[in-house]
mmJSON file of the N, C-alpha and C atoms, coordinates in Angstrom:
{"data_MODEL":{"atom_site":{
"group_PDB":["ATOM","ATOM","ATOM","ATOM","ATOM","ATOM","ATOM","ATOM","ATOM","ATOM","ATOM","ATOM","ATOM","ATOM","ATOM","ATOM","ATOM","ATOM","ATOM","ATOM","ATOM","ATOM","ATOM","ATOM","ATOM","ATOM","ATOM","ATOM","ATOM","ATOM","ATOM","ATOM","ATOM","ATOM","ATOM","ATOM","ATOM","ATOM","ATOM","ATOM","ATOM","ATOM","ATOM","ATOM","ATOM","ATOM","ATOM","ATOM","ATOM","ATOM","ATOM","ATOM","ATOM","ATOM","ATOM","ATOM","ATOM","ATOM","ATOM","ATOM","ATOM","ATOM","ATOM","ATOM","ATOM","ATOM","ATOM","ATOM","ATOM","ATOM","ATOM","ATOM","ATOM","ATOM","ATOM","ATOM","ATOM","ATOM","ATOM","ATOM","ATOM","ATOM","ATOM","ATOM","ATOM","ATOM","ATOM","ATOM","ATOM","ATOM","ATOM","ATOM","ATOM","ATOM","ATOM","ATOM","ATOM","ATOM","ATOM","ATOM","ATOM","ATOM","ATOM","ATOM","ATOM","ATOM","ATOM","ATOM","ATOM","ATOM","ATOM","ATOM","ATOM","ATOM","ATOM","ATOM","ATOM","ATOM","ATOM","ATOM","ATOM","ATOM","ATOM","ATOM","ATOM","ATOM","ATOM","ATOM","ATOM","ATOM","ATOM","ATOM","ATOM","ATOM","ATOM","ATOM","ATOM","ATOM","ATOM","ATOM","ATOM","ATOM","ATOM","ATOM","ATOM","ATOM","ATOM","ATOM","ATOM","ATOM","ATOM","ATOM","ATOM","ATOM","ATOM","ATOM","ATOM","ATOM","ATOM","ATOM","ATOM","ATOM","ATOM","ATOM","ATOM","ATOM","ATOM","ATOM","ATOM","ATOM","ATOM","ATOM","ATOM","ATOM","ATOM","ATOM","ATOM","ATOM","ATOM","ATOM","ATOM","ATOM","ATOM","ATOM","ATOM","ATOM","ATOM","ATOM","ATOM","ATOM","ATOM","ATOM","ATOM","ATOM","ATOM","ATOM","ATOM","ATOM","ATOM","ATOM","ATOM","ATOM","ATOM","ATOM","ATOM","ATOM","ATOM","ATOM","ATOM","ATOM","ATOM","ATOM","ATOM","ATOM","ATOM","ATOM","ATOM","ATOM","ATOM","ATOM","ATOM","ATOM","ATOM","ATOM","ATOM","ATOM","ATOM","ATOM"],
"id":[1,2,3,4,5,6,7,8,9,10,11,12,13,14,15,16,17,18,19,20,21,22,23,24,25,26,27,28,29,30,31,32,33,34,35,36,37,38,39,40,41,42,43,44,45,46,47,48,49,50,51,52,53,54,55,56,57,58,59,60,61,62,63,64,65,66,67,68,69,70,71,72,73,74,75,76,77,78,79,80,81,82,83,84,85,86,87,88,89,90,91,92,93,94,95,96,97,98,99,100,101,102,103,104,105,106,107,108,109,110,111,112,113,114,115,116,117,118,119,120,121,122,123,124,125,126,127,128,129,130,131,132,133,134,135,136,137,138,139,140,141,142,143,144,145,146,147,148,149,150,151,152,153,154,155,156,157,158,159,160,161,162,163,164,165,166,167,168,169,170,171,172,173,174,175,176,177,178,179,180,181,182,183,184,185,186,187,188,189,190,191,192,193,194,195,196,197,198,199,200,201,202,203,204,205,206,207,208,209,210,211,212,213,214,215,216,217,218,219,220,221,222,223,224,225,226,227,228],
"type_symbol":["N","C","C","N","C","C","N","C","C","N","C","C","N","C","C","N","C","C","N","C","C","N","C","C","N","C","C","N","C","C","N","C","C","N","C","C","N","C","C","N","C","C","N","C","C","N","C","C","N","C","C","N","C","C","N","C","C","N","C","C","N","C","C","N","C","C","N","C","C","N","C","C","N","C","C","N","C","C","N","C","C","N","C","C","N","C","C","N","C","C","N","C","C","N","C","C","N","C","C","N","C","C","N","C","C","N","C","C","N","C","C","N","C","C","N","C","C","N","C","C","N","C","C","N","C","C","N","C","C","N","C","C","N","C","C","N","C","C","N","C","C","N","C","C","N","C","C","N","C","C","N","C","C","N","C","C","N","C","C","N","C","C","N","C","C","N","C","C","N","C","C","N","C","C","N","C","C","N","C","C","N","C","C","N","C","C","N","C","C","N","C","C","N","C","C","N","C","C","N","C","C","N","C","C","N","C","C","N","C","C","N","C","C","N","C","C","N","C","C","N","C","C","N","C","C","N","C","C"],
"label_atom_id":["N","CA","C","N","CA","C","N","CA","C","N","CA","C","N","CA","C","N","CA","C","N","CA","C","N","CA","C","N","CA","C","N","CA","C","N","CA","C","N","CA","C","N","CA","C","N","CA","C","N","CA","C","N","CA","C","N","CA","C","N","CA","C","N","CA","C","N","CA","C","N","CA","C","N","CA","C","N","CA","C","N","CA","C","N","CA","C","N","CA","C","N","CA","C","N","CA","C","N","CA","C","N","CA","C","N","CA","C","N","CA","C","N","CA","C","N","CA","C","N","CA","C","N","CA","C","N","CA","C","N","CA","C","N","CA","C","N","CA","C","N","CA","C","N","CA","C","N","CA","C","N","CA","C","N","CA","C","N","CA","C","N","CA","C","N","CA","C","N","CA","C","N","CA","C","N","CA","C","N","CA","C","N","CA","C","N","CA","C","N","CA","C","N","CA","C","N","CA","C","N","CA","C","N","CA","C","N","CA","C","N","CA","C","N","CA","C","N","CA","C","N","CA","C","N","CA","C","N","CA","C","N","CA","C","N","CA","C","N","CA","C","N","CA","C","N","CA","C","N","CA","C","N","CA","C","N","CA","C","N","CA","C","N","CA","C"],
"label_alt_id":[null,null,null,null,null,null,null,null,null,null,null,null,null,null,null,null,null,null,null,null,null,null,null,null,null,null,null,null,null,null,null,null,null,null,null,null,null,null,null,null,null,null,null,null,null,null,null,null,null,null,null,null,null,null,null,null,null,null,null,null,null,null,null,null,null,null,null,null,null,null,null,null,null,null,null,null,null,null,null,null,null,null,null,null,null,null,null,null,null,null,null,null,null,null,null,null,null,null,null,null,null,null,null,null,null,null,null,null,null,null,null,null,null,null,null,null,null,null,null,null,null,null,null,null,null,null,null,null,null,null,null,null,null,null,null,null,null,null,null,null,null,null,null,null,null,null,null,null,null,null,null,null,null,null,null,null,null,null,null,null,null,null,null,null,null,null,null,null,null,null,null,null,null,null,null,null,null,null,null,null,null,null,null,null,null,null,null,null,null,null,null,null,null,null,null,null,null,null,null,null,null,null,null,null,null,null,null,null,null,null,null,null,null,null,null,null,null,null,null,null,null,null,null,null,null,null,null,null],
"label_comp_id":["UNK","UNK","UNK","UNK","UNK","UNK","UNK","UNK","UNK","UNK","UNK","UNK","UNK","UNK","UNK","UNK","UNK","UNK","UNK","UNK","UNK","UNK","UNK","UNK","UNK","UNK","UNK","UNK","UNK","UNK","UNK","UNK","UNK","UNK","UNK","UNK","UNK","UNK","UNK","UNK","UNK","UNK","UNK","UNK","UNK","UNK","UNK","UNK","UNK","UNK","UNK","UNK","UNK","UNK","UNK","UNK","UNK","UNK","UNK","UNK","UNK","UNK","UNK","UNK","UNK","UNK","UNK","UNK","UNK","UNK","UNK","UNK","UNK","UNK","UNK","UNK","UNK","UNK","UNK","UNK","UNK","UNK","UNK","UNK","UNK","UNK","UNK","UNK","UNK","UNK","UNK","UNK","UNK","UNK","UNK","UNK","UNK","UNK","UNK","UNK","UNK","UNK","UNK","UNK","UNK","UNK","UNK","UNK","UNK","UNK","UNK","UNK","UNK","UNK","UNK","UNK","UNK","UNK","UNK","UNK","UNK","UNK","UNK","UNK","UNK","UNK","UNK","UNK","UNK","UNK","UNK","UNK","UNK","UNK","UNK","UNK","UNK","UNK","UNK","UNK","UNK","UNK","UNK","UNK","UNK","UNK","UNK","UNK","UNK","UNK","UNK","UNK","UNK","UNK","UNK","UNK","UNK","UNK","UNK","UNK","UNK","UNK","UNK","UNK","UNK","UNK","UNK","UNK","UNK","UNK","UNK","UNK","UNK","UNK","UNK","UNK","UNK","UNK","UNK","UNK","UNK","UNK","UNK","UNK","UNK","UNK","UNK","UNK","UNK","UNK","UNK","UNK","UNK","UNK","UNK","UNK","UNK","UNK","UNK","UNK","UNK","UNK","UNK","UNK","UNK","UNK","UNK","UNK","UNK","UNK","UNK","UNK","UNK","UNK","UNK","UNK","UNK","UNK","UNK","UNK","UNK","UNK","UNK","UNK","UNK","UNK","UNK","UNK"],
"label_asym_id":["A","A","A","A","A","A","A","A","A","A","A","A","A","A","A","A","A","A","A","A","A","A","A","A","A","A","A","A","A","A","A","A","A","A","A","A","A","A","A","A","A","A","A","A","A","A","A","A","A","A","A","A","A","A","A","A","A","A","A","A","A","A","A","A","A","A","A","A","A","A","A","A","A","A","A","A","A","A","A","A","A","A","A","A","A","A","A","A","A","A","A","A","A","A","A","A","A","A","A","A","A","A","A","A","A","A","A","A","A","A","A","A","A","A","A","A","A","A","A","A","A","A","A","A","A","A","A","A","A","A","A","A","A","A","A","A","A","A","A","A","A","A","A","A","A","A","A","A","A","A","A","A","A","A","A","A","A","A","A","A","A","A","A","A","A","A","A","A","A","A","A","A","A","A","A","A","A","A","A","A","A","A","A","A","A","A","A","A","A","A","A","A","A","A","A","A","A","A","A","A","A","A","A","A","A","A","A","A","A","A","A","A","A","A","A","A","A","A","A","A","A","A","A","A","A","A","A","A"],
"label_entity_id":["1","1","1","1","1","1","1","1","1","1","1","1","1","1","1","1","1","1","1","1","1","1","1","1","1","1","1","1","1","1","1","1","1","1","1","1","1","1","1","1","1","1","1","1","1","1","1","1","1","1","1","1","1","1","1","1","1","1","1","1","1","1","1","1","1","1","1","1","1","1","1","1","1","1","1","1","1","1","1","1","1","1","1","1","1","1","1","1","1","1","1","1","1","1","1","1","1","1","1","1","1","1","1","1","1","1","1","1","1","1","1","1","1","1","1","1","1","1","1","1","1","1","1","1","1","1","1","1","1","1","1","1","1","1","1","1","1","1","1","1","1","1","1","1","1","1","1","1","1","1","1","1","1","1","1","1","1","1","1","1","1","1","1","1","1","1","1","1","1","1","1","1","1","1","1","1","1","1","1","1","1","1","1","1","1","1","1","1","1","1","1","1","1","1","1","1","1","1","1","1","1","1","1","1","1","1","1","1","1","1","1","1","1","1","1","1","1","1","1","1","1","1","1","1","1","1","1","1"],
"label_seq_id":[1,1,1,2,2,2,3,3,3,4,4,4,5,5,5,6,6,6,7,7,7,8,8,8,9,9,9,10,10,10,11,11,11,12,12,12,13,13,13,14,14,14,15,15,15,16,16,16,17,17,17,18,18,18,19,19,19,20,20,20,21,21,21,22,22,22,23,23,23,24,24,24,25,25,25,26,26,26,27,27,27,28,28,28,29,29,29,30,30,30,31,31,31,32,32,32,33,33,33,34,34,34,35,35,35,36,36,36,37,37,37,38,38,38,39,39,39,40,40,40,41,41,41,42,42,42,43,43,43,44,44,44,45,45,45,46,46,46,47,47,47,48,48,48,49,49,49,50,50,50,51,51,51,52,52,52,53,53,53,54,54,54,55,55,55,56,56,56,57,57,57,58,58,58,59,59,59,60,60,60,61,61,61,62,62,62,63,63,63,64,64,64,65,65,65,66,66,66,67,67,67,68,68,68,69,69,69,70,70,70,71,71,71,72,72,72,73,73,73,74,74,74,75,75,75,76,76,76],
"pdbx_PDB_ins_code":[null,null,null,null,null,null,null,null,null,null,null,null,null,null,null,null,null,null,null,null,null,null,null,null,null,null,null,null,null,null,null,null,null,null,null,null,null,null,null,null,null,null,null,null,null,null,null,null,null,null,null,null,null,null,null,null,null,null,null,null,null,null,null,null,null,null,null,null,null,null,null,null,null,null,null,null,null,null,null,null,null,null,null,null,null,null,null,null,null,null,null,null,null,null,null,null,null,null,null,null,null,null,null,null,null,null,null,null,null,null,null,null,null,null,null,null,null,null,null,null,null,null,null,null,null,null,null,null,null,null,null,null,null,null,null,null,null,null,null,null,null,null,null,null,null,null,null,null,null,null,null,null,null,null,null,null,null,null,null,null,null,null,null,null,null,null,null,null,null,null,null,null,null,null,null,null,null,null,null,null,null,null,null,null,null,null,null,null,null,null,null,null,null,null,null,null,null,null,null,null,null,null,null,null,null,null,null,null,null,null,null,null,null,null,null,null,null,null,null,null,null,null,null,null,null,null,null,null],
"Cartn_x":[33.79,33.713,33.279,33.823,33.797,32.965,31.996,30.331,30.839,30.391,31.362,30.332,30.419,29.775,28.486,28.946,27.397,26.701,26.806,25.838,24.86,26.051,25.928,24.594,24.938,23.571,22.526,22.389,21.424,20.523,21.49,20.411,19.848,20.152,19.774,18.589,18.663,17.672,16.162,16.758,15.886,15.166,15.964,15.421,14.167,14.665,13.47,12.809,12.766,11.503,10.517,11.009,10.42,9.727,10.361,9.932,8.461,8.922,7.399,6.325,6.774,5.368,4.813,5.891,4.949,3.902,5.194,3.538,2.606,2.605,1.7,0.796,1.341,-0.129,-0.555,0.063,-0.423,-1.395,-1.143,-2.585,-3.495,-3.321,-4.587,-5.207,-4.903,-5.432,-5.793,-5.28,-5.607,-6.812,-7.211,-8.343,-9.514,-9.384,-10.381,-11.508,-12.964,-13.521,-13.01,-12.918,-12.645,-13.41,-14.665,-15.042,-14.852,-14.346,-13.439,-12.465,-11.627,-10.03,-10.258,-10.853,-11.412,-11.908,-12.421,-12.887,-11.696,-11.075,-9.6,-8.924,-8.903,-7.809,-7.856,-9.6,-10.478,-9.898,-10.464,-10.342,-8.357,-7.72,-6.303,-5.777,-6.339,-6.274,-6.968,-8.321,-8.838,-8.123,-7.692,-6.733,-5.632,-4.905,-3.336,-3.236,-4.615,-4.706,-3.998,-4.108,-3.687,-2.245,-1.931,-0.156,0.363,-0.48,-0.156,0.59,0.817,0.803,0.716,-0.676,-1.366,-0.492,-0.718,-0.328,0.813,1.873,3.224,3.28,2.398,2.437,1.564,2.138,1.282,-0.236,0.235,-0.213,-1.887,-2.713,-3.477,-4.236,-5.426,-5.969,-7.042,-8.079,-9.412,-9.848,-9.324,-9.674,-9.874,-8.852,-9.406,-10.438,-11.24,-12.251,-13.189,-13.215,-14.48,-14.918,-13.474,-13.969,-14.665,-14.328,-14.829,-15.994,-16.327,-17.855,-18.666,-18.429,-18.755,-19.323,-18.453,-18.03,-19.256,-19.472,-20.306,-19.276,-18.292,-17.531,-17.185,-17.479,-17.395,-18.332,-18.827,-19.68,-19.434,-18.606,-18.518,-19.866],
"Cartn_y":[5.704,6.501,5.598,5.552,4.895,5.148,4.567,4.76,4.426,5.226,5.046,4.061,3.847,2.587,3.426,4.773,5.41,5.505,6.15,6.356,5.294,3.599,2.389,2.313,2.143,2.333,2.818,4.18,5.178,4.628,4.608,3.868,2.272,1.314,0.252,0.846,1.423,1.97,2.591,3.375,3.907,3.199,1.571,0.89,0.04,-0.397,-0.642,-0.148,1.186,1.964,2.167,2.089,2.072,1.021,0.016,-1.624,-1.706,-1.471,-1.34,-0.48,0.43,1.305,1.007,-0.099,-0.322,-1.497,-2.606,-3.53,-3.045,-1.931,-1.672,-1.29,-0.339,0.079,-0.908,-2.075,-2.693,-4.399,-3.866,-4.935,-3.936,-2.901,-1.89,-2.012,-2.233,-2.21,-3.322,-4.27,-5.895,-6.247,-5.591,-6.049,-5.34,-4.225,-3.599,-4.752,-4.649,-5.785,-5.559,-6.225,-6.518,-5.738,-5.284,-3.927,-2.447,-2.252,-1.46,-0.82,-2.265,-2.22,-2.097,-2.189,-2.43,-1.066,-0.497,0.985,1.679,1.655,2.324,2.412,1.635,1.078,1.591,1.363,2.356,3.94,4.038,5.514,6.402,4.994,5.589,5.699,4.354,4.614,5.563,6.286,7.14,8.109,8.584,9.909,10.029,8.485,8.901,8.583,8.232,7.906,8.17,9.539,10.591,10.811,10.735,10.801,9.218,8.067,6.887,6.291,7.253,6.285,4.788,4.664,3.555,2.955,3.655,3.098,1.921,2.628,1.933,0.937,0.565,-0.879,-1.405,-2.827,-3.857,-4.329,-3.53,-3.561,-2.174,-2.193,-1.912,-2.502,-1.777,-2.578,-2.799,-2.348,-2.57,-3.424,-4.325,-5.867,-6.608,-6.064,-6.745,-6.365,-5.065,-4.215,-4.966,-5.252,-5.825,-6.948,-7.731,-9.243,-9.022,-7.975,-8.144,-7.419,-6.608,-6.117,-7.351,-8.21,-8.898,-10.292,-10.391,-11.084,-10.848,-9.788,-8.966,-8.315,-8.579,-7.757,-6.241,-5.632,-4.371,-3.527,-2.657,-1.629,-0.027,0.398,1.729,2.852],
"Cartn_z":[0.903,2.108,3.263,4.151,5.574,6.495,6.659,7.584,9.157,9.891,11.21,11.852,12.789,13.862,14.59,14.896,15.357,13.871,12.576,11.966,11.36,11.352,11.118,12.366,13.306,14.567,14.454,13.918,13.957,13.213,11.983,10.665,11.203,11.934,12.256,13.007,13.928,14.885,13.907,13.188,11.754,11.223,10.525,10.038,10.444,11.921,13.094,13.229,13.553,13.918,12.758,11.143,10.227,10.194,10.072,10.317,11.217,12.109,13.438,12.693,12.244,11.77,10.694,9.878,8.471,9.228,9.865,10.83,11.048,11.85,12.543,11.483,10.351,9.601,8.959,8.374,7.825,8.509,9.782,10.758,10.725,10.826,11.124,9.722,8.535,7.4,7.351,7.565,7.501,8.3,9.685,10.323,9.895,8.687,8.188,7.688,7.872,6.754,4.857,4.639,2.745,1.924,2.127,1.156,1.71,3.007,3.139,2.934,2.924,2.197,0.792,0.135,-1.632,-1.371,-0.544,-1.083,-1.261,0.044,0.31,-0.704,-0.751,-2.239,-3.658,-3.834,-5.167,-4.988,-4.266,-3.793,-3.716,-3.661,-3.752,-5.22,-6.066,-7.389,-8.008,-8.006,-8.628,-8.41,-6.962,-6.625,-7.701,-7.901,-8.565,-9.545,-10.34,-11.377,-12.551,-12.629,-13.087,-13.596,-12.75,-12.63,-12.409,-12.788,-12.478,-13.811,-14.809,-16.343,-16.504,-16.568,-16.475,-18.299,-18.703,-20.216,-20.127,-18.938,-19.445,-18.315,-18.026,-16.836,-16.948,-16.182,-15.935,-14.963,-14.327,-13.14,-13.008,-13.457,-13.748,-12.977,-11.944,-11.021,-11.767,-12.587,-12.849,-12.912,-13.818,-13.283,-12.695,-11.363,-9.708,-9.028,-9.405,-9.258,-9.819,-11.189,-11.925,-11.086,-11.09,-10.58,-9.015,-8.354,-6.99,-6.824,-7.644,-7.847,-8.551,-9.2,-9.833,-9.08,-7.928,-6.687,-5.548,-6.029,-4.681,-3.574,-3.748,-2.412,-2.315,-3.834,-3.633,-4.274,-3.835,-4.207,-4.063,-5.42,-5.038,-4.923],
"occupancy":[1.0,1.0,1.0,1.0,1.0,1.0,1.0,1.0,1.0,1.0,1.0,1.0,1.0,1.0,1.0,1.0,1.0,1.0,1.0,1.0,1.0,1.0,1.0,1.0,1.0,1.0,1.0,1.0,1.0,1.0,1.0,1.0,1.0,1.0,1.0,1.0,1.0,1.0,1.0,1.0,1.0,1.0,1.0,1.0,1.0,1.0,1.0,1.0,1.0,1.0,1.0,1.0,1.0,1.0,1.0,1.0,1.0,1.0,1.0,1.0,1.0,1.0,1.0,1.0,1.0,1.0,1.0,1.0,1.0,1.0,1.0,1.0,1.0,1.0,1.0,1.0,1.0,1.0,1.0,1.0,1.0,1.0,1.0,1.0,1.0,1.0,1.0,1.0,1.0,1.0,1.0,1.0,1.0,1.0,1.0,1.0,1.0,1.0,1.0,1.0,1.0,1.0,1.0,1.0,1.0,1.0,1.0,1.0,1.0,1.0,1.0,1.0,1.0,1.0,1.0,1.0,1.0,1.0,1.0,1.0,1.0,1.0,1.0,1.0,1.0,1.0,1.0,1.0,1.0,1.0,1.0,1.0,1.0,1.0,1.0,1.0,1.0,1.0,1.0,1.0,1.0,1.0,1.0,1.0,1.0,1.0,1.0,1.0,1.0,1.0,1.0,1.0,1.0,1.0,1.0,1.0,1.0,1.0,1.0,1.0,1.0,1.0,1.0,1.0,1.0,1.0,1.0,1.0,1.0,1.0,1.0,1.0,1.0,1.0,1.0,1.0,1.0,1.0,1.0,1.0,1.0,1.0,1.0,1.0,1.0,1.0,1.0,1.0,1.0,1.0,1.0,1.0,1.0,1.0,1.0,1.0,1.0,1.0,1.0,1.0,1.0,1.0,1.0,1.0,1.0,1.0,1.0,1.0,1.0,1.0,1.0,1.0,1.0,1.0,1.0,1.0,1.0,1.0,1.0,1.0,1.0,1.0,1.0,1.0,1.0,1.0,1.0,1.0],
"B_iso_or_equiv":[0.0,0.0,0.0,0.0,0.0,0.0,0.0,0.0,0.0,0.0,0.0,0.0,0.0,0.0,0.0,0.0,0.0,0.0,0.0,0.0,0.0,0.0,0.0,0.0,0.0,0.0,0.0,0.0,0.0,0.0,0.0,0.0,0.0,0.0,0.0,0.0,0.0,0.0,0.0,0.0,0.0,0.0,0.0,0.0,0.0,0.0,0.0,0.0,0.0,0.0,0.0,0.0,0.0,0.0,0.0,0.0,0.0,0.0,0.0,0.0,0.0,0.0,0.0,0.0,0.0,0.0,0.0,0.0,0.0,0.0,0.0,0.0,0.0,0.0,0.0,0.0,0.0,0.0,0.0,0.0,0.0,0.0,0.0,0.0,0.0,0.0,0.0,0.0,0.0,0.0,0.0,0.0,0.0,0.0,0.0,0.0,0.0,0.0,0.0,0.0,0.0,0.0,0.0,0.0,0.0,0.0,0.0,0.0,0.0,0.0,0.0,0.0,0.0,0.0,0.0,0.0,0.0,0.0,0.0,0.0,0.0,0.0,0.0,0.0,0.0,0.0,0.0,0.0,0.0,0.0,0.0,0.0,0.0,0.0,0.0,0.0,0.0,0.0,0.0,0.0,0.0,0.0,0.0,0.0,0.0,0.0,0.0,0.0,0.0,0.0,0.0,0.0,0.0,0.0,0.0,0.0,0.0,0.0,0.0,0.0,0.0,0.0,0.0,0.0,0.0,0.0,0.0,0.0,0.0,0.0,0.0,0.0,0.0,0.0,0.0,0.0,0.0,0.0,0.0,0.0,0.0,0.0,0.0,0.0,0.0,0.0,0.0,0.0,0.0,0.0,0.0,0.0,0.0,0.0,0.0,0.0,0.0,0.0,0.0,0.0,0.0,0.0,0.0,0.0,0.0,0.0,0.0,0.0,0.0,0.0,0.0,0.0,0.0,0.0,0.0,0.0,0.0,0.0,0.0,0.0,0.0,0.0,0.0,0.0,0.0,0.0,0.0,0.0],
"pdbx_formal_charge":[null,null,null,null,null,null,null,null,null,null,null,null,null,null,null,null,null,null,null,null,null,null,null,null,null,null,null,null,null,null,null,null,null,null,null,null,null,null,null,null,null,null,null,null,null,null,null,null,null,null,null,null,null,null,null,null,null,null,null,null,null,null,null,null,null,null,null,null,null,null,null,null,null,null,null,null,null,null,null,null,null,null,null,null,null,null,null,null,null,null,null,null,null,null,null,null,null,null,null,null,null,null,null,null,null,null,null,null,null,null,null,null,null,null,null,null,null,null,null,null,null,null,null,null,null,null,null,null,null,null,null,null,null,null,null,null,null,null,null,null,null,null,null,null,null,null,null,null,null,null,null,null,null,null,null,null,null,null,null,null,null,null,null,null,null,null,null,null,null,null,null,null,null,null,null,null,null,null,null,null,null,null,null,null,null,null,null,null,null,null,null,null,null,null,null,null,null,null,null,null,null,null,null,null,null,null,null,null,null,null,null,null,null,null,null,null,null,null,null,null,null,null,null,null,null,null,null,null],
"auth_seq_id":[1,1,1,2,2,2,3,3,3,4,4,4,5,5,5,6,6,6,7,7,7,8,8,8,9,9,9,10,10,10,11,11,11,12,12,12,13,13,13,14,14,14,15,15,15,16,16,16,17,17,17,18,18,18,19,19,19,20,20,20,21,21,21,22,22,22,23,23,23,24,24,24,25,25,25,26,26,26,27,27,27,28,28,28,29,29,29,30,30,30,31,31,31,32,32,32,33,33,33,34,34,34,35,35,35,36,36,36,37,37,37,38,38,38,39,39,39,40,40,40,41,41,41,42,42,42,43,43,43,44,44,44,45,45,45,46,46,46,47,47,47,48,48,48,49,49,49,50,50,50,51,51,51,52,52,52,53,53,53,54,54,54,55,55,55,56,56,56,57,57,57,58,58,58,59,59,59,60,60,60,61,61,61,62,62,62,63,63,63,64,64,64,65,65,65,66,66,66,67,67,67,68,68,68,69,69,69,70,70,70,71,71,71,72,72,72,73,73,73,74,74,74,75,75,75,76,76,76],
"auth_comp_id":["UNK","UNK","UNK","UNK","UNK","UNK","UNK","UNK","UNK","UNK","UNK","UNK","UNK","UNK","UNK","UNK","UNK","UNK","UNK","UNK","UNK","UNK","UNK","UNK","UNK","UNK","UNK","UNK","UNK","UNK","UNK","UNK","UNK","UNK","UNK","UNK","UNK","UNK","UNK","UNK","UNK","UNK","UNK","UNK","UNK","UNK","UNK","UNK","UNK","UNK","UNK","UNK","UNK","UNK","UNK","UNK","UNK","UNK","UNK","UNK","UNK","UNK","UNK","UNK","UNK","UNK","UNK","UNK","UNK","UNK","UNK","UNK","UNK","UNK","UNK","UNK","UNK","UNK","UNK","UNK","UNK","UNK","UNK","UNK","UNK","UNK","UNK","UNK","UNK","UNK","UNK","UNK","UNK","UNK","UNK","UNK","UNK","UNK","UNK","UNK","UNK","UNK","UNK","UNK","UNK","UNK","UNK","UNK","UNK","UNK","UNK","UNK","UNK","UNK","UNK","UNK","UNK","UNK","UNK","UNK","UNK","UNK","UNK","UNK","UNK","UNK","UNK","UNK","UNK","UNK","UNK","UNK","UNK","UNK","UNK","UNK","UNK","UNK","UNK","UNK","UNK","UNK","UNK","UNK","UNK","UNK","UNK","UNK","UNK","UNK","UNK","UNK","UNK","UNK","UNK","UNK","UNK","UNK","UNK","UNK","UNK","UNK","UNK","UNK","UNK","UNK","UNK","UNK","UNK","UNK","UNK","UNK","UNK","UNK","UNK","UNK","UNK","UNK","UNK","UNK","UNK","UNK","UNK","UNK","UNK","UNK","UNK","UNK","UNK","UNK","UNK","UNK","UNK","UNK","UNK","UNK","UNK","UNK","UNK","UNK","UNK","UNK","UNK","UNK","UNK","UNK","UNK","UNK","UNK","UNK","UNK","UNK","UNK","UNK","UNK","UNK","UNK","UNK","UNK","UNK","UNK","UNK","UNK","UNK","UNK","UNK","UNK","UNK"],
"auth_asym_id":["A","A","A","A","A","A","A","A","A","A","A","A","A","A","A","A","A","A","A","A","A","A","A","A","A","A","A","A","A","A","A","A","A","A","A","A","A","A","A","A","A","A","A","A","A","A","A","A","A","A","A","A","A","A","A","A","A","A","A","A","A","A","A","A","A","A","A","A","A","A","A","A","A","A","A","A","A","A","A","A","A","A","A","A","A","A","A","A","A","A","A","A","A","A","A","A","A","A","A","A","A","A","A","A","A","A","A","A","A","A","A","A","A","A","A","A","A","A","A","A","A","A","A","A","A","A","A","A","A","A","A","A","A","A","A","A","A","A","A","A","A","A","A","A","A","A","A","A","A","A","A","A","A","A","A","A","A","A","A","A","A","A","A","A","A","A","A","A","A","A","A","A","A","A","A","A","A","A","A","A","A","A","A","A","A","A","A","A","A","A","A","A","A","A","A","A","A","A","A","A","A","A","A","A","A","A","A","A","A","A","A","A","A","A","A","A","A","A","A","A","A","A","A","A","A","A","A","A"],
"auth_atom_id":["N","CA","C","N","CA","C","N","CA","C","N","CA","C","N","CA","C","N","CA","C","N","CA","C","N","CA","C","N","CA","C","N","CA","C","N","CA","C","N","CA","C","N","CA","C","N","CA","C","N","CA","C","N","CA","C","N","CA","C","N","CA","C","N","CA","C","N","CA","C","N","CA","C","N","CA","C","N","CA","C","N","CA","C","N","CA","C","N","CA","C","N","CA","C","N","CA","C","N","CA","C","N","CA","C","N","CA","C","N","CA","C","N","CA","C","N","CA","C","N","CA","C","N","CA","C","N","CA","C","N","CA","C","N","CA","C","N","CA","C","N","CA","C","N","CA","C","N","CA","C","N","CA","C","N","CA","C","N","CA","C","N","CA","C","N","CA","C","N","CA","C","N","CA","C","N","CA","C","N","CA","C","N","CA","C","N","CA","C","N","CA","C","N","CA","C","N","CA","C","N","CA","C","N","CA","C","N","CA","C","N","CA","C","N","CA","C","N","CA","C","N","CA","C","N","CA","C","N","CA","C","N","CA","C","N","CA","C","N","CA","C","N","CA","C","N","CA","C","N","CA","C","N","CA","C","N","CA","C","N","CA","C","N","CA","C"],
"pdbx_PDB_model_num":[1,1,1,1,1,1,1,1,1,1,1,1,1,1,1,1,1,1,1,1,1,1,1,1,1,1,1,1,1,1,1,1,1,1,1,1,1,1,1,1,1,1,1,1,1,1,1,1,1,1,1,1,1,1,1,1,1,1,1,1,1,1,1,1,1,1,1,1,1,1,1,1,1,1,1,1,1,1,1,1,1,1,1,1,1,1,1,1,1,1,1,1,1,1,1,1,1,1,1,1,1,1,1,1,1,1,1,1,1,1,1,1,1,1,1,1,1,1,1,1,1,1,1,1,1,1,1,1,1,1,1,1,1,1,1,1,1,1,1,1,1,1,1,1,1,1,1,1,1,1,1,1,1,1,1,1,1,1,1,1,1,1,1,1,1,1,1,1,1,1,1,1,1,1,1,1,1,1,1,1,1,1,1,1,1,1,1,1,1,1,1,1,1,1,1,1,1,1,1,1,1,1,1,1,1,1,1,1,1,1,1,1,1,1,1,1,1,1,1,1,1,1,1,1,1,1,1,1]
}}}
């Protein structure tokens, strides 16, 4: 099926404006101090924990938790 030249546009325009807003949130998160962002972050994994099926992945944060409490940089 043949994507015409405006919808080809729209979506470019889309893609940009998406583009800008992920920057943007992600300096606003970036200039947070570091046990901030580590709370944030705690606090997003405990929420989706749940529904995260931790079982079937790799990617399991706790470990980065231990080490940075461990570190001193975080304190829940």
């Amino acid at each position: 099926m043949p994507v015409s030249k405006r919808d080809r546009a729209y979506m470019e325009r889309l893609g940009e404006y998406k583009a800008t807003s992920h920057a943007e949130a992600t300096a606003r998160h970036q200039a947070l101090p570091l046990a901030q962002r580590l709370q944030r972050s705690w606090e997003l994994f405990v929420t989706r924990r749940g529904t995260a099926k931790l079982d079937a992945r790799d990617d399991d944060p706790s470990h980065f938790y231990d080490l940075a409490r461990a570190r001193g940089f975080y304190r829940p």
